[in-house]
C-alpha positions in Angstrom: 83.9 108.8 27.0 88.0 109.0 26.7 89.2 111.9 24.8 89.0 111.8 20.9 92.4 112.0 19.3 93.3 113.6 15.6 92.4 112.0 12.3 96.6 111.5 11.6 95.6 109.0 14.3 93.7 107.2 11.8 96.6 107.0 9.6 99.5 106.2 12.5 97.5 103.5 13.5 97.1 101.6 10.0 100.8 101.9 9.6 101.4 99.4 13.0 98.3 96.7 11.9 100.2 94.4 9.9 98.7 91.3 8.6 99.3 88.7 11.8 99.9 91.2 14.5 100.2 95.3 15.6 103.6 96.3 15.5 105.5 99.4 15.4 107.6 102.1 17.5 107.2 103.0 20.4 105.6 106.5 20.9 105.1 106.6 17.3 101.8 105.0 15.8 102.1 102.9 18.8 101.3 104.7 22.6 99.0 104.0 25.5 95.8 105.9 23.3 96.0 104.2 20.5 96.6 100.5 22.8 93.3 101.7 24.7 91.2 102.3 21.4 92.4 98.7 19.8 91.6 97.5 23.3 88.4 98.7 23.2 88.0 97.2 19.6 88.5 94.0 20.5 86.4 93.4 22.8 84.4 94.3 20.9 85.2 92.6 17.8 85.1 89.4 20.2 81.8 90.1 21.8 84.4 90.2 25.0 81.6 92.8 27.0 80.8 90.9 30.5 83.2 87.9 29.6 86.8 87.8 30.4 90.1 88.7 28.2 93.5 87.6 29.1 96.2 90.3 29.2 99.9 89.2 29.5 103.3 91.2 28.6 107.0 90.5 27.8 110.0 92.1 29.3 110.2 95.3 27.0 110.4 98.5 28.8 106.8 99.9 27.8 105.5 96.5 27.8 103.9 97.0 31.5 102.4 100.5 30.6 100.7 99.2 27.6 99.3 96.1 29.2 97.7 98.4 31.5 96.5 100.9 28.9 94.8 97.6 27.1 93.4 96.9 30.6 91.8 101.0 30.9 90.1 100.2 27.2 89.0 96.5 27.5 87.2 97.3 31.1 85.6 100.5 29.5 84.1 98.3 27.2 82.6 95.8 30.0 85.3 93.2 29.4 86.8 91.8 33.0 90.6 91.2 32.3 92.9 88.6 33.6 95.8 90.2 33.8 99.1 87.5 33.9 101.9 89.3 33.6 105.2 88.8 32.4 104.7 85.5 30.4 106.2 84.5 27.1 103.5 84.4 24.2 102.7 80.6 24.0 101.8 81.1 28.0 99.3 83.6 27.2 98.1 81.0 24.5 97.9 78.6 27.5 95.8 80.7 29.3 93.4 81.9 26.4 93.0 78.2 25.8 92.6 76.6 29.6 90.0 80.0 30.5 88.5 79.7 26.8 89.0 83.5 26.5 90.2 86.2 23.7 93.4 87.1 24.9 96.0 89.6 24.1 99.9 89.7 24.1 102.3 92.8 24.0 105.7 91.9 22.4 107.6 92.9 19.0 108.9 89.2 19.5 112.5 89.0 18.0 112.4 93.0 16.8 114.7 95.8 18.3 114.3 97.5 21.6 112.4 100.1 19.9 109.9 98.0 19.3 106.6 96.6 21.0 103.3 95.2 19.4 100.1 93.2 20.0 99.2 89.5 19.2 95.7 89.0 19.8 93.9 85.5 20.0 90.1 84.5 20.1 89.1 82.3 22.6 91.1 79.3 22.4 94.1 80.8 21.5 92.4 81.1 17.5 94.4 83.1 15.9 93.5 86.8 14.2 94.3 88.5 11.2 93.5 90.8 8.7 91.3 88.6 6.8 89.5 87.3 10.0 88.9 90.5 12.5 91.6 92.1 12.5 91.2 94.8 9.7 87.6 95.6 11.6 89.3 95.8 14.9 91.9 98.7 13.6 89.4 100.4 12.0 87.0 100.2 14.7 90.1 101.3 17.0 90.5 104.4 14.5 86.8 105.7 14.8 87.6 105.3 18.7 90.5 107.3 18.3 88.9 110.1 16.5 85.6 109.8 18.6 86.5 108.8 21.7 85.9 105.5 23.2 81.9 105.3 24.8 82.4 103.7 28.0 79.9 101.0 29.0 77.6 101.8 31.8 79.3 98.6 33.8 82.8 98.6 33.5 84.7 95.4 33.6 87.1 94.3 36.5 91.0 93.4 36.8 92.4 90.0 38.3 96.1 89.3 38.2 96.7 85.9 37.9 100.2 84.0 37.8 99.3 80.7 35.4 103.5 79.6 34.9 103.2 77.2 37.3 100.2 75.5 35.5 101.4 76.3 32.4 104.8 74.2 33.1 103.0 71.6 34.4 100.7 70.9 31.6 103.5 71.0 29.1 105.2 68.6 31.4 102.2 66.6 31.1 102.4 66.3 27.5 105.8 65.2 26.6 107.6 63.4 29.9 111.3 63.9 29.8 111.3 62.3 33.3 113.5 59.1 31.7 115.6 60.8 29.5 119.4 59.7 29.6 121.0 62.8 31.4 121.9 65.6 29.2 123.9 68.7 29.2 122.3 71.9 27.7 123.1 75.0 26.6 119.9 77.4 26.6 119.9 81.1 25.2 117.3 83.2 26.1 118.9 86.6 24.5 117.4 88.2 27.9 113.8 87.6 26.7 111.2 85.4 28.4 112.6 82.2 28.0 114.6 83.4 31.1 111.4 82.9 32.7 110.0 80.0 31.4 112.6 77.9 30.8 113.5 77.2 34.4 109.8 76.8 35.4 109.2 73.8 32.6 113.0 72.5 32.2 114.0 73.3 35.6 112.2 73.3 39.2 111.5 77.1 39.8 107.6 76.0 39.0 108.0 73.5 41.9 108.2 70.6 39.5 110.4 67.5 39.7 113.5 67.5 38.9 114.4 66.5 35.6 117.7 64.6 34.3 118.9 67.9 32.4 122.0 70.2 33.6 120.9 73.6 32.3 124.0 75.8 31.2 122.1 79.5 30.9 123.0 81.9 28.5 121.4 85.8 29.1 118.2 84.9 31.0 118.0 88.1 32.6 114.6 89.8 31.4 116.3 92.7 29.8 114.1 94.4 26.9 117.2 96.5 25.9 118.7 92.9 24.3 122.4 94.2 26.0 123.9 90.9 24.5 122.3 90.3 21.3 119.0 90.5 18.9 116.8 87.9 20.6 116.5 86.8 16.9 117.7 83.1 16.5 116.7 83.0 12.9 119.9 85.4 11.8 123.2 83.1 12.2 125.0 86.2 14.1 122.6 85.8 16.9 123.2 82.1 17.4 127.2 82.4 17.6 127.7 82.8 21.3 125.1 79.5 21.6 127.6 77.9 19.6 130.8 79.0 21.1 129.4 77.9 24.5 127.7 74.3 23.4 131.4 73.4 22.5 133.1 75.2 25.5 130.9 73.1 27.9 131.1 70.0 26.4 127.1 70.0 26.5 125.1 67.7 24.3 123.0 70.3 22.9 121.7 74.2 22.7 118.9 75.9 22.5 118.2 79.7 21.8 114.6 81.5 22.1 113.9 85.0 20.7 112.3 87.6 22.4 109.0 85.8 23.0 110.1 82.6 23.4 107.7 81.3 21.0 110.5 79.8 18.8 112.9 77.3 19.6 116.2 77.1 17.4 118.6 74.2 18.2 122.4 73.3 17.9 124.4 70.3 17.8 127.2 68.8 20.4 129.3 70.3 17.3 127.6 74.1 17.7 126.2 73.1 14.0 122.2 74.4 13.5 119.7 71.6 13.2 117.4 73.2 10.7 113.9 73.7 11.7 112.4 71.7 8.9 115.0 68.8 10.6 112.7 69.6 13.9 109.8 69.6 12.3 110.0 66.2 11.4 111.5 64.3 14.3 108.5 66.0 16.1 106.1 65.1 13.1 106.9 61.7 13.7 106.7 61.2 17.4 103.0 63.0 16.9 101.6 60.8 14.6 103.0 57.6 15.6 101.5 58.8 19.4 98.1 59.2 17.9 98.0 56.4 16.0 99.0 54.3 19.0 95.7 55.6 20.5 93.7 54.3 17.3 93.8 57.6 14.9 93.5 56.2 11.3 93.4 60.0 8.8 96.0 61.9 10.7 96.9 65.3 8.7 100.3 67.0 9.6 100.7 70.7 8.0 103.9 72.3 6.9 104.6 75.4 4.9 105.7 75.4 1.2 109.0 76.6 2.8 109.9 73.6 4.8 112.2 71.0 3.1 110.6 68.2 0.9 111.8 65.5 3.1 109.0 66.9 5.9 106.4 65.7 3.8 108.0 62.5 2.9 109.0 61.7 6.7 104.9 62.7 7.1 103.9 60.2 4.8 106.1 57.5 5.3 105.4 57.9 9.0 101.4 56.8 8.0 100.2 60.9 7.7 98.5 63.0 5.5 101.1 65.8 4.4 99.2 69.3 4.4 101.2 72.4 2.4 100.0 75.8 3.2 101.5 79.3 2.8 103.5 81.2 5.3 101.9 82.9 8.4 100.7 81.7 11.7 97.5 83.0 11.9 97.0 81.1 8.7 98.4 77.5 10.0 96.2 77.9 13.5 93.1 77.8 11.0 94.5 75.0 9.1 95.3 73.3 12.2 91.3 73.4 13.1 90.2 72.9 10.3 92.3 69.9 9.3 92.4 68.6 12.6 96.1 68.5 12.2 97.6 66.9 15.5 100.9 69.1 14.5 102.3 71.5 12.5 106.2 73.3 11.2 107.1 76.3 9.6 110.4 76.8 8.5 110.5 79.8 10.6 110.7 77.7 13.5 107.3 77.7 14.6 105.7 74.5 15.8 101.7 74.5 16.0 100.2 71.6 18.2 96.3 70.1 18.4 97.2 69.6 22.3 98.0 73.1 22.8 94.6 74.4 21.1 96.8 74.4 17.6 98.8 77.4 18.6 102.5 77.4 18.3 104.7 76.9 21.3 108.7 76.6 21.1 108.9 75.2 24.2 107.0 72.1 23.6 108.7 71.6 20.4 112.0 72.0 22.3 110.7 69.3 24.5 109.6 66.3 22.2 113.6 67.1 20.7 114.9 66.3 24.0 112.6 63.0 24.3 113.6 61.8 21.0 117.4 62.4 21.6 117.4 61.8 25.2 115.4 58.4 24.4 118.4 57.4 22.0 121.9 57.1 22.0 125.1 58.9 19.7 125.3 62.3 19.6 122.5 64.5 18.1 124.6 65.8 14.9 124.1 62.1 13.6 120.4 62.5 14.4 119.6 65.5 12.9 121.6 64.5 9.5 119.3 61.7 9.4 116.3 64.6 9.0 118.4 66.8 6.7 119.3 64.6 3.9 118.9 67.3 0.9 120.9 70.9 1.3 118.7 73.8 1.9 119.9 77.7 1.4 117.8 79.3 4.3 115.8 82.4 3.6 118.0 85.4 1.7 116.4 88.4 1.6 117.1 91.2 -1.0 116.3 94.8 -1.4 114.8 95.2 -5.1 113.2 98.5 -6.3 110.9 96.6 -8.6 109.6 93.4 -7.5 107.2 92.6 -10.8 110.2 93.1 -13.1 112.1 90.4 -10.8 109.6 88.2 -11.3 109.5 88.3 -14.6 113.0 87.7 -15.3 112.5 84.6 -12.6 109.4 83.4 -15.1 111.3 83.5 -18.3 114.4 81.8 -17.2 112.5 79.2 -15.5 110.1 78.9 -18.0 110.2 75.1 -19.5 112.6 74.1 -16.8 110.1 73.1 -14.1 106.4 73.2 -12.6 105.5 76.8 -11.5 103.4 77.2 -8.4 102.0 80.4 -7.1 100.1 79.0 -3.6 102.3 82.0 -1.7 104.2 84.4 -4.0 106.1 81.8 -6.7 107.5 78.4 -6.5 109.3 76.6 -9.4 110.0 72.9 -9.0 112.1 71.3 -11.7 114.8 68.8 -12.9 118.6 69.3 -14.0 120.1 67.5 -16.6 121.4 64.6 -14.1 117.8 64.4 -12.3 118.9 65.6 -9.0 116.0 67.5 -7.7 115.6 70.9 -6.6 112.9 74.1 -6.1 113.1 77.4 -4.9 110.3 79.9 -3.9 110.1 83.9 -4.0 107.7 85.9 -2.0 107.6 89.9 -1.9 107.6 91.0 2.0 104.3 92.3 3.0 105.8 95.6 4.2 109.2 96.4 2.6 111.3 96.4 -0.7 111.9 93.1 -0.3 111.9 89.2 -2.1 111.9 86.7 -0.2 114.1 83.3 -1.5 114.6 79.7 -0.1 116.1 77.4 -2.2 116.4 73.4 -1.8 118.9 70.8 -3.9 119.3 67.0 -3.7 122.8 68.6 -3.0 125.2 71.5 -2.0 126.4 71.3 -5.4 122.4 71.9 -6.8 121.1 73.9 -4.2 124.0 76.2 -4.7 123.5 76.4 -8.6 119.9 77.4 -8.1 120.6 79.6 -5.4 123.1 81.7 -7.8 121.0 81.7 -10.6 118.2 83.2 -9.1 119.8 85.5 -7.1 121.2 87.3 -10.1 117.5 87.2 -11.4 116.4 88.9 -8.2 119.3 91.2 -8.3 118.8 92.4 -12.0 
């Protein structure tokens, strides 16, 4: 039996389970006790005891301590661990899914230094949250804490295993970029682990052909102190060098990863963002029309409520069935299966696939842009306007001290002006006097002061109206 710890343990450790994930600061709530005890909740909560769970890292400082800390609590518990190392998340998702094993991934993805965390999957790379597992696993992980964590009388094993080459490979396998047009690119890792992965699938470090792509790279030294920038492509301010250096190089394209390299952000030849919901449905339709080549007749695509309307329209008048959901990945995986959605967007920039075990992966998504554009000719500017034909406001967060008041100021101004809608926090699609179309939604953060708002017009003129309006609703 480890040693017990303190009942503020208890407490410490609730404050780092969020609703997707564990994530806090490191050698607060978060330190190599309480990783063993959540280690040995999960296999536990997994019925992981004389199977095997997949352990990878990222390139944070503690990352490598804490992988091994998971390692001292899974084996205590009978679990044998596969141990892969640095990886970027959607490798350890290829590896829970090829091995059919729970697996678990320590990153704070896109957050600060200061940061680390845990992303757990079930066999398969299923995801876990709150409302499936993960609320027993932290509480489980607190009586461990207080108690001390009962070893098993057979402990479990370590293997390190290196999967990048496979993973590459397999990727490869799915989209083939082998008869591209040649093409110039800009990539961005902001030091994380696209650094790694990007030259084993895009390049030949993985001992894969090479591929008709000139890779200009941008901070792919592994650096979990982010010297250059936030590896955070979702705030503008992290994207500018990408920019600056697209146009300096003459290159046909960027691409920037955050910190996990689970998400793939792309520019234009003109250093102009291509919108994720714009990537979510040139890859939406080079999915279904794939699958319906091979005979598929009810083919569902997800996307969030926050993606742009013209996702669901390019969905259905590509032959799909458009599937809205709310916000959170653990949430679209188990759509995904459930649906048996061959793909899936967020507006976040994360890209869910049915032949990646319907977990998200940047990469990939990255990929099938590259086919489509590098299948075509012009310049990919006049591409991506072709998926962006309505103006969206991105996501503007504000501080308020009382969210219920906000939305009630939101309700009565919008009240009689449009259809209200409350499948994740409150969307209100309506009409303005000259029927150009527009909606907005509002969701409260999980775990701050904060609401949430995206906005979408048939123009700049009505998105911008909105936008304003609401705001000073929000605002008070």
């Amino acid at each position: 039996m480890t040693a017990a710890g303190t009942p503020v343990d208890r407490e410490r450790l609730n404050s780092i389970v969020k609703a997707y994930d564990v994530r806090g600061i490191v050698g607060e709530a978060l330190t190599e006790q309480s990783v063993e005890a959540l280690a040995a909740a999960f296999v536990d909560e997994v019925g992981a005891a004389g199977d095997r769970v997949v352990v990878g890292h990222d390139m944070r400082d503690s990352s490598p301590g804490f992988a091994e800390a998971f390692a001292r609590g899974a084996t205590s518990r009978g679990a044998d661990v596969v141990a892969i190392g640095l990886c970027s998340t959607d490798e350890s998702y290829y590896a829970s899914g090829m091995l059919q094993a729970p697996a678990a991934m320590f990153t704070a993805s896109h957050n600060p230094a200061a940061y680390n965390g845990i992303k757990f999957s079930r066999a398969g790379a299923q995801g876990i949250s709150l409302d499936t597992g993960l609320a027993a696993i932290r509480d489980r992980a607190g009586d461990y804490l207080e108690q001390g964590v009962d070893a098993v009388a057979e402990p479990g094993t370590v293997q390190h295993v290196d999967v990048l080459a496979e993973y590459a490979a397999y990727l490869r396998g799915l989209v083939d970029l082998s008869g591209i047009r040649p093409l110039k690119v800009v990539v961005d890792a902001g030091n994380g682990m696209g650094g790694l992965t990007v030259p084993a699938v895009l390049g030949t470090a993985a001992g894969l052909p090479e591929l008709p792509l000139e890779i200009v790279p941008l901070y792919f030294e592994l650096d979990g102190t982010f010297p250059n920038h936030e590896a955070n492509p979702l705030e503008p301010a992290n994207l500018v060098d990408l920019q600056r250096a697209v146009v300096e190089h003459g290159a046909d394209l960027g691409l920037a990863f955050d910190g996990d390299a689970d998400r793939c952000f792309v520019v234009d030849e003109l250093g102009g963002a291509v919108t994720p919901s714009a990537v979510a449905a040139i890859v939406a339709v080079r999915e279904i029309a794939r699958v319906t080549a091979l005979g598929e007749t009810d083919v569902n695509v997800i996307h969030n409520l926050i993606t742009s309307r013209y996702v669901p329209e390019t969905i259905e008048a590509s032959g799909a069935n458009p599937v809205r959901t709310r916000v959170g990945h653990s949430l679209i995986k188990d759509r995904m299966k459930e649906t048996g959605a061959v793909f899936g967007g967020e507006h976040s920039a994360h890209y869910y696939f049915r032949d990646f075990w319907g977990a998200d992966n940047g990469m990939l998504a990255a990929m099938h842009v590259l086919a489509e554009f590098g299948g075509g000719q012009g310049v990919l500017s006049e591409l991506a306007a072709r998926y962006t034909p309505y103006a969206l406001s991105g996501e503007i967060n504000s501080v308020v001290d009382d969210v219920p008041s906000a939305y009630t100021r939101i309700v009565e101004a919008f009240t009689g002006r449009g259809e209200f809608d409350e499948l994740d926090g409150l969307t209100v699609i309506g009409l303005t006097p000259d029927d150009a179309f527009w909606w907005f939604n509002v969701r409260p953060s999980n775990t701050e002061p904060l609401l949430r708002l995206n906005v979408e017009g048939a123009d700049v003129a009505t998105m911008s109206l909105i936008r304003d309006e609401v705001l000073g609703l929000i605002l008070g």
